[in-house]
PLY file of the C-alpha trace (Angstrom):
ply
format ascii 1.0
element vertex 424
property float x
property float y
property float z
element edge 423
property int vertex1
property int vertex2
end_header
-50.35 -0.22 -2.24
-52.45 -2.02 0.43
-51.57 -1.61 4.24
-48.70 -4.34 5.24
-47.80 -5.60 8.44
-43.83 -5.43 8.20
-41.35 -6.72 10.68
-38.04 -5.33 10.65
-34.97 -7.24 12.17
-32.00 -5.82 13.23
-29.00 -6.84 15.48
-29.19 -3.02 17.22
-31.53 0.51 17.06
-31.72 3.45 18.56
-30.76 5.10 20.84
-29.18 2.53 22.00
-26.95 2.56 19.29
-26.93 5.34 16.48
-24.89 4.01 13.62
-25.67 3.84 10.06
-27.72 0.30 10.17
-29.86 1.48 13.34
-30.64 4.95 11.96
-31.58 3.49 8.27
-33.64 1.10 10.16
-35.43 3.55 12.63
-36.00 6.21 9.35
-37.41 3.21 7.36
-39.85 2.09 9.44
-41.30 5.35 10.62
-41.87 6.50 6.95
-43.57 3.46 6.14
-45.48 3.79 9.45
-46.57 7.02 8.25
-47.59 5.41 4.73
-50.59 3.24 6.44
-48.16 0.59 7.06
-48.07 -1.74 10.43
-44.66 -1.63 11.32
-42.82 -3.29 14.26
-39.06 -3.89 15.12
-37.25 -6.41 16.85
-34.18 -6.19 18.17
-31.84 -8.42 20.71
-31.25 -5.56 23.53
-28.47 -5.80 25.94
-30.08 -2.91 28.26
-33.78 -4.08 28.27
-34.48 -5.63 31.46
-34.77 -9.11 31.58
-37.93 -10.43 32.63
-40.02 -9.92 29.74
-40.33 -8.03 26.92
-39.79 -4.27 26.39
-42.30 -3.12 24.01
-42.76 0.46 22.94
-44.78 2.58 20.30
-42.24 5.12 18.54
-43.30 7.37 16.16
-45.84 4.55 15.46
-43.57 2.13 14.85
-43.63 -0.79 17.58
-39.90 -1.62 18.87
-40.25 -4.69 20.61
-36.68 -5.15 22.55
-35.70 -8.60 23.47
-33.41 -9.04 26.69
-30.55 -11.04 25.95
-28.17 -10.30 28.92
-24.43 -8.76 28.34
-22.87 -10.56 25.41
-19.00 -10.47 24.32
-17.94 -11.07 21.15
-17.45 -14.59 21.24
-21.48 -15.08 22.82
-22.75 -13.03 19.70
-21.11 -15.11 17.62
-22.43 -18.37 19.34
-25.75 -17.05 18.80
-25.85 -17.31 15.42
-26.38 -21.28 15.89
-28.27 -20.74 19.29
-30.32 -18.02 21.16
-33.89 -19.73 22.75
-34.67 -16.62 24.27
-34.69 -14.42 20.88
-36.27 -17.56 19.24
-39.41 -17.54 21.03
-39.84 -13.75 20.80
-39.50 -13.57 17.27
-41.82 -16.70 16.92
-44.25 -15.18 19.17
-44.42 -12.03 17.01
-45.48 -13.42 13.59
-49.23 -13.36 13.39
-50.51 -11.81 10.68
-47.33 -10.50 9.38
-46.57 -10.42 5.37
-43.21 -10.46 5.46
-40.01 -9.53 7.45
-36.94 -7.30 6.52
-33.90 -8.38 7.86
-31.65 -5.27 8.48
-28.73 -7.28 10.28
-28.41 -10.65 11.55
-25.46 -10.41 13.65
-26.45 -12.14 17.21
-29.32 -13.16 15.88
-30.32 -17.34 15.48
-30.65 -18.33 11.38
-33.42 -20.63 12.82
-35.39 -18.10 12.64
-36.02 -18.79 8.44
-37.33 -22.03 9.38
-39.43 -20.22 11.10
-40.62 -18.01 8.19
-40.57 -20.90 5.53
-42.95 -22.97 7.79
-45.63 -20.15 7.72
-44.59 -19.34 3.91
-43.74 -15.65 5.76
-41.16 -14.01 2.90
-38.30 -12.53 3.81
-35.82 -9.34 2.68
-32.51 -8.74 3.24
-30.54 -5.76 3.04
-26.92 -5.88 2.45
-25.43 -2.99 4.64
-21.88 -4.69 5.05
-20.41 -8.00 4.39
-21.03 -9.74 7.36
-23.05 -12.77 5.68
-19.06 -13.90 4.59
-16.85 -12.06 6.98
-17.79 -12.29 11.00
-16.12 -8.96 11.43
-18.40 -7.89 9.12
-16.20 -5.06 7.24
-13.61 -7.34 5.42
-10.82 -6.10 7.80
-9.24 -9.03 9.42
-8.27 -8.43 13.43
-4.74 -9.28 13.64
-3.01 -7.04 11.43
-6.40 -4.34 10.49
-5.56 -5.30 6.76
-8.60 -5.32 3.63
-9.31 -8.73 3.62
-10.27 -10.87 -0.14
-12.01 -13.39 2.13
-11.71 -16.83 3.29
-8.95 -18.83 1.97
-9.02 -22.49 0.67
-9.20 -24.37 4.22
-10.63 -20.97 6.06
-7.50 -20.41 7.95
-7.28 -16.50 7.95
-10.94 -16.81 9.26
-9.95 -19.18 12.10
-7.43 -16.72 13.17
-9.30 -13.45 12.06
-11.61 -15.00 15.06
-9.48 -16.10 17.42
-8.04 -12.27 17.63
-12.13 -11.04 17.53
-12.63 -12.86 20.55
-9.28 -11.44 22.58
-6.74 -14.37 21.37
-4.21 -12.48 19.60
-2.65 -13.49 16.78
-2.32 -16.96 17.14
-2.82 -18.55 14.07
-2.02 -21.99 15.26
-6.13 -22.38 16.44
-7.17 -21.55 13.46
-7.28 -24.93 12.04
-9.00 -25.45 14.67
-12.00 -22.95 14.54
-12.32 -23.07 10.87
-14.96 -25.48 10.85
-16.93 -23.93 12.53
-17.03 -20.73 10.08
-17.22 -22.73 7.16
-20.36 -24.28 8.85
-21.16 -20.78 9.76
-20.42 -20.10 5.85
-22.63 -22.69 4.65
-25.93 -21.80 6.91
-25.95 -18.10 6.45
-25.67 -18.82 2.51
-28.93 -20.77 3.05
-30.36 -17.87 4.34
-29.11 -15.77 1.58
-30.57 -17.75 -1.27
-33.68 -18.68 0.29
-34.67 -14.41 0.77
-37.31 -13.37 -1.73
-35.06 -10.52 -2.54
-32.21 -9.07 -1.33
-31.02 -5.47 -1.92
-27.68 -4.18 -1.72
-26.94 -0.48 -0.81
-24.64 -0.09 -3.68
-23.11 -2.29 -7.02
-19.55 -2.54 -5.12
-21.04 -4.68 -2.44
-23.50 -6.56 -4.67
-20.09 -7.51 -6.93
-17.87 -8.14 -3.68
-21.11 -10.66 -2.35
-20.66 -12.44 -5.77
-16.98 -12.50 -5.91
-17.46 -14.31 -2.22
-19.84 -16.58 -3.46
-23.33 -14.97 -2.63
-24.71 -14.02 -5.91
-28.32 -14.22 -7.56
-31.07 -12.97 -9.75
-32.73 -11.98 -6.40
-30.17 -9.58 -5.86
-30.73 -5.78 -6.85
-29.49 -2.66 -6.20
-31.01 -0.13 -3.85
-29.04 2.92 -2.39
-30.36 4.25 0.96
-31.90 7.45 1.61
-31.79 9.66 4.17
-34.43 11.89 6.43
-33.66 15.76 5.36
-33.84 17.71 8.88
-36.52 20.48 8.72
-33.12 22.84 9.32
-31.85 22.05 5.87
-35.90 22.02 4.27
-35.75 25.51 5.13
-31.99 26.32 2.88
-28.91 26.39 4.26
-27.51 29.13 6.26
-24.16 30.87 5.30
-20.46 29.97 6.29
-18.45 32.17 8.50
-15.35 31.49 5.91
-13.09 29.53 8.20
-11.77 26.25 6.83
-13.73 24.23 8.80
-12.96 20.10 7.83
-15.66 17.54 9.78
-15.07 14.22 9.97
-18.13 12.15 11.43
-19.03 8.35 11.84
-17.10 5.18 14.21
-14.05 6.58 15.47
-12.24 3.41 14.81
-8.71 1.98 13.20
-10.45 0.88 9.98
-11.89 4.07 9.40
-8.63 6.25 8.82
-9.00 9.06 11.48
-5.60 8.72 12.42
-4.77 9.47 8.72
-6.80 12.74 8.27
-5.01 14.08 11.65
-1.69 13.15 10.60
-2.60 14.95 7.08
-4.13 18.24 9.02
-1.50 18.45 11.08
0.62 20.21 8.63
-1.98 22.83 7.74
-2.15 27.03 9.07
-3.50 27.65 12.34
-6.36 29.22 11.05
-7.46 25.73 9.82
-10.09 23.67 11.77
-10.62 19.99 12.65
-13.48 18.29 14.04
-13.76 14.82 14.91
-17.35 13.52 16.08
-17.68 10.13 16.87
-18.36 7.81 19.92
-14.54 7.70 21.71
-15.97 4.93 24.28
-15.11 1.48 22.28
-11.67 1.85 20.97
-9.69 3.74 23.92
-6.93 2.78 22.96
-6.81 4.29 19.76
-8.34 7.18 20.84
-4.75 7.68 22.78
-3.08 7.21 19.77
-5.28 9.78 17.84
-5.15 12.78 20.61
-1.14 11.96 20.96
-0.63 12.27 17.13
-2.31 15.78 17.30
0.04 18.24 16.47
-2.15 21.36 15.42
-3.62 23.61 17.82
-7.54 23.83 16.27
-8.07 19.46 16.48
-11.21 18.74 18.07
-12.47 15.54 19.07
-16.03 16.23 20.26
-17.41 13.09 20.47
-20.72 11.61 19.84
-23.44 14.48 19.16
-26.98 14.19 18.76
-28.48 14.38 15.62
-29.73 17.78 15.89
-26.30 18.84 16.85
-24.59 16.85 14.16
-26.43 18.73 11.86
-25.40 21.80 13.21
-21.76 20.79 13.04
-22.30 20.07 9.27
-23.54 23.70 8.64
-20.42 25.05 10.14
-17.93 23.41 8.14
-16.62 23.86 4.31
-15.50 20.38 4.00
-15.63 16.68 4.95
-13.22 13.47 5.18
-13.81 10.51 4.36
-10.52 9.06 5.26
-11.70 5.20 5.05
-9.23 2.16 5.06
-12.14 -0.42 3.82
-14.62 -1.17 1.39
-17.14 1.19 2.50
-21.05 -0.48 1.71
-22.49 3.03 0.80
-22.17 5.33 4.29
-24.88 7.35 4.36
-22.58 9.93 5.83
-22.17 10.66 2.28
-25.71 11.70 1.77
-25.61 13.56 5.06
-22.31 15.31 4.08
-23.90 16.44 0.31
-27.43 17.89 1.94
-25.57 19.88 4.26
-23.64 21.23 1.14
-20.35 19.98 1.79
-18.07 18.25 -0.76
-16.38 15.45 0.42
-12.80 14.15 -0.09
-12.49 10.53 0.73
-10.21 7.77 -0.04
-11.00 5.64 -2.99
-11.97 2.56 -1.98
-15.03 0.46 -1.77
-18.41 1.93 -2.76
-17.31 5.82 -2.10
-16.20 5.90 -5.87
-20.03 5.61 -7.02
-21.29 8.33 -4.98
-18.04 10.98 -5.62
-16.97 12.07 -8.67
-13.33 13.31 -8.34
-12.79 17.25 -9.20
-16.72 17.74 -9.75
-18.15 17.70 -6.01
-15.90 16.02 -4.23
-11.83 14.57 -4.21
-10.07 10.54 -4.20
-7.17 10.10 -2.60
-5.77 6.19 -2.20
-6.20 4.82 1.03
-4.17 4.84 3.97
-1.92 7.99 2.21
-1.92 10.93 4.57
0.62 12.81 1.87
-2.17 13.07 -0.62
-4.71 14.03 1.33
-2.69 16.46 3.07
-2.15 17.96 -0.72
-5.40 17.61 -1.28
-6.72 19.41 1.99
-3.52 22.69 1.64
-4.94 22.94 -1.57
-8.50 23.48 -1.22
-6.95 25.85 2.03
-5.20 28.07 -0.39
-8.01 27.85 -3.57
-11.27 28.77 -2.24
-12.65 29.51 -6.02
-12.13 25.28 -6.72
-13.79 24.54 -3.19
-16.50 26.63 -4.38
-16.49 25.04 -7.72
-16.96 21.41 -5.69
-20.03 23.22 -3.63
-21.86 23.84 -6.81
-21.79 20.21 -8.07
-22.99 19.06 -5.55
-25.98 16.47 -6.46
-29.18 16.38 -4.92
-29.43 13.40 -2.21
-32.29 10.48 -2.28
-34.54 10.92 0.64
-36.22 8.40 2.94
-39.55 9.24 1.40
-37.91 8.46 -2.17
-36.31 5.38 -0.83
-39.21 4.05 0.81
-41.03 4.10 -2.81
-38.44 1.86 -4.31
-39.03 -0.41 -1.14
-42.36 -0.65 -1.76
-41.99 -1.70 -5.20
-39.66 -4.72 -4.18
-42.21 -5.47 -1.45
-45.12 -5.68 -4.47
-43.39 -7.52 -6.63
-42.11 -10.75 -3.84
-45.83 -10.50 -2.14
-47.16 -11.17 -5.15
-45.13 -13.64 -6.51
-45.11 -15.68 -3.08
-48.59 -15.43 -3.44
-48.96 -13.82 0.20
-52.63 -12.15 1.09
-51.98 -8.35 0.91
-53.58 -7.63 4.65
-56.79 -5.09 4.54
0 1
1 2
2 3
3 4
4 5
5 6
6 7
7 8
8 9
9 10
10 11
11 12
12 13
13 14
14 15
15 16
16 17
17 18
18 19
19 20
20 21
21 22
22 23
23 24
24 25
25 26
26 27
27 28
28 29
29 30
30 31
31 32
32 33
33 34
34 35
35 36
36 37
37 38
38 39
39 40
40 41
41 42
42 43
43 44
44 45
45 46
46 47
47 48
48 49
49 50
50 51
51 52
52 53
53 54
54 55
55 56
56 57
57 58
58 59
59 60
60 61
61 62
62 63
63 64
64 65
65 66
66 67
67 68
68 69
69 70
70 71
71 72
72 73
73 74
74 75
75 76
76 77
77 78
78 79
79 80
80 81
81 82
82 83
83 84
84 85
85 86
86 87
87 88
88 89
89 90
90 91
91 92
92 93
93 94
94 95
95 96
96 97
97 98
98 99
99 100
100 101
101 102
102 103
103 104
104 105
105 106
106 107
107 108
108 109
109 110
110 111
111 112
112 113
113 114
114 115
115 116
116 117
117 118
118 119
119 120
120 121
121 122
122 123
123 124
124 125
125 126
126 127
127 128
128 129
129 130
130 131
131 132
132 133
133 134
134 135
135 136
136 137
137 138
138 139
139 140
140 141
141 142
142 143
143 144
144 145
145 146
146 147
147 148
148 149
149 150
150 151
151 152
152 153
153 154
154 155
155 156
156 157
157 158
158 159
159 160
160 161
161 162
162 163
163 164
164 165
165 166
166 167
167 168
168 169
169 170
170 171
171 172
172 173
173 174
174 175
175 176
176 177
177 178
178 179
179 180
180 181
181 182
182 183
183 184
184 185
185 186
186 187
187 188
188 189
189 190
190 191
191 192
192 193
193 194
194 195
195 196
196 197
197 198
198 199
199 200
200 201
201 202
202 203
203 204
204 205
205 206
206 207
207 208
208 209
209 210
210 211
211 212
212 213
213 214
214 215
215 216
216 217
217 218
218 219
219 220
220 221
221 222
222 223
223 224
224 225
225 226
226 227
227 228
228 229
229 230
230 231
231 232
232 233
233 234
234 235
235 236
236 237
237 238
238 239
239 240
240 241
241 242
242 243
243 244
244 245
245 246
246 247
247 248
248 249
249 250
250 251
251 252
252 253
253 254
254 255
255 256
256 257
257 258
258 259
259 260
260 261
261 262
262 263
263 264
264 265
265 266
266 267
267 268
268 269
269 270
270 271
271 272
272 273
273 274
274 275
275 276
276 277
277 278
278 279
279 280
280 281
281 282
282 283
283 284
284 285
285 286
286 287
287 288
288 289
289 290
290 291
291 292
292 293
293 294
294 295
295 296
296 297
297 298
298 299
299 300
300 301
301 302
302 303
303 304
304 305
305 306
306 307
307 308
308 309
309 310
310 311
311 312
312 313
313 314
314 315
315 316
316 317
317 318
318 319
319 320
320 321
321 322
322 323
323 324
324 325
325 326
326 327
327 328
328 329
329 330
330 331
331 332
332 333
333 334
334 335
335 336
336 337
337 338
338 339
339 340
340 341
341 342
342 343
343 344
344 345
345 346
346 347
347 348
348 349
349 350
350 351
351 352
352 353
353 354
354 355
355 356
356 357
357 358
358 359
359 360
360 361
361 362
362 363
363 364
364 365
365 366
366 367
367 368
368 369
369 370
370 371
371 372
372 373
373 374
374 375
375 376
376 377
377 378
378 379
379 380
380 381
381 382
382 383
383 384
384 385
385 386
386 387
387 388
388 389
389 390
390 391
391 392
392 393
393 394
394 395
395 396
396 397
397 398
398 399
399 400
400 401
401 402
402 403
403 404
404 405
405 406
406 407
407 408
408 409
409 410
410 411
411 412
412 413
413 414
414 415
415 416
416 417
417 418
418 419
419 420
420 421
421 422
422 423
């Protein structure tokens, strides 16, 4: 495939941020960088300093931050409609470009596809989440932390889903009052979605949950991520010690369950081991909550590691959780968690079902029950012949190089149907 200049756009990237969005995003456009490709990012920065733009060359990839001040919830949100500052930068960086990927769109303006249609520029999307029909982006609404089916008939539960997103509470009587504006909201990021020349989704549970919310298409295909295999795990990976060693790494966060594998550890021997590694800055509440529910003596919430050192925490253990209370996209914890060797028990819900097959390498438990995973977890404790019989099923895992083939073929097929000049 000819050289193409690609712009990727994303609502965050590292190392400013390190979740599963921002590293996809960061591992995507270095391999194609690495492919012949001209790749640049751009990304709405909080931390760049304002006064122009901060643009840098990493790993031949150029990361042009935009400076957008500190935004609360409610200002991302309004940006969506309006952000001139973002505007111009993006505008400014379309010369010569083929097309642009849109990772994430969160604080970002839509404006930006009239942009792209008035220079016949096609676009991508990936579908990482849900947040083109739910503005908390996970289907979880914020006054109660329940799955969410979406918006109702007159967009109530939105109206108060964002009322207690922006620091209202639960006060549903403004949601009449706010759900025009997310129906509005509703109606212009659709027009983004079916104008894309393609859009991929990271696994068939979120492609079927777009649908079921109205976003659906022949444009729409299936994609699952892949990850970058650390030259540590190249080289085979390096024996156990023994111990029953659980992990648990990714947000620690209400929707993701932590406080339900604790609660199901807690009843396990001594010589059991936890540990918890995730960021413990953005919910402190419910950090409280988890290190007061600890009851065993070998918990460990470490915090957030490096990658190197996540890594290393991954060759140490036996086993992960996955103790997830929604509809997980496709995490690509899961790929992490299977090229470090480690089954993975994790509650059935969402997309985890299409990567884990129960009793062959890994175990389903139903959400939200810390009995059953507790079962689950003394079992595997006192069986170490049907842990090992999860180890050895263990699947290979697609990697970024794999992944970025399939990308390339999706980018073929849309340049040459818009009809777009391959750049030489």
């Amino acid at each position: 495939m000819n050289p193409l200049t690609i712009l990727h756009l994303t609502h965050q990237y590292p190392p400013e941020e390190m979740g599963g969005v921002e590293i996809h995003t960061r591992d995507l456009a270095r391999e194609q960088a690495k492919l012949g490709h001209r790749v640049s990012v751009i990304v709405p920065s909080q931390r760049a300093i304002r006064g122009g733009l901060n643009v840098t060359v990493e790993a031949g990839v150029r990361v042009v931050r935009v400076p957008i001040g500190r935004r609360n919830r409610a200002r991302i949100f309004a940006a969506t409609w309006y952000d001139p500052t973002f505007l111009a930068a993006f505008k400014a960086r379309l010369h010569a470009v083929d097309l642009v990927h849109m990772q994430h769109l969160m604080g970002i303006p839509v404006e930006i596809v009239a942009l792209l249609h008035q220079r016949n520029i096609p676009y991508v999307i990936t579908l990482h989440d849900y947040w083109f029909p739910c503005i908390n982006a996970q289907l979880v609404t914020n006054y109660d932390e329940t799955v969410c089916a979406g918006p109702d008939a007159k967009w109530h539960n939105c109206g108060r889903c964002f009322v207690a997103r922006a620091g209202g509470g639960d006060r549903p009587k403004f949601a009449p009052i706010i759900a025009p504006l997310l129906k509005n909201r509703h109606k212009r990021l659709k027009h983004v979605f079916d104008h894309a020349a393609a859009v991929i989704s990271v696994s068939h549970f979120v492609k079927e949950k777009y649908a079921q919310l109205g976003f659906a298409g022949e444009h729409v295909q299936v994609v699952p991520t892949g990850i970058e295999i650390p030259e540590q795990l190249k080289s085979g990976k390096k024996a156990r010690d023994g111990q029953f060693h659980v992990v648990y790494v990714g947000s620690v966060a209400p929707p993701k369950g932590v406080h339900v594998l604790i609660e199901a550890f807690n009843g396990l021997p001594a010589a059991a081991k936890l540990t918890i590694a995730g960021g413990l800055e953005k919910f402190p509440d419910y950090v409280a909550q988890l290190k007061a529910a600890v009851r065993h003596p070998n918990v460990h919430l470490v915090g957030r590691l490096g990658r190197d050192a996540v890594w290393e925490l991954l060759g140490s253990a036996e086993i992960s959780v996955l103790p997830t209370l929604w509809y997980e996209a496709s995490p690509l914890t899961i790929s992490e968690f299977f090229a470090a060797g480690l089954p993975i028990i994790a509650s059935d819900i969402g997309a985890v079902a299409e990567r884990i097959r129960h009793n062959h390498d890994g175990l389903l438990f139903p959400p939200n029950d810390a009995a059953a995973l507790h079962t689950l977890l003394d079992n595997l404790y006192n069986d170490r012949a049907q842990l090992q019989h999860l180890q050895q099923n263990i699947p290979p895992v697609t990697t970024i190089a794999q992944y970025v083939s399939q990308i390339e073929a999706v980018y073929r097929a849309l340049v040459e149907k818009e009809g777009k000049i391959i750049s030489n």
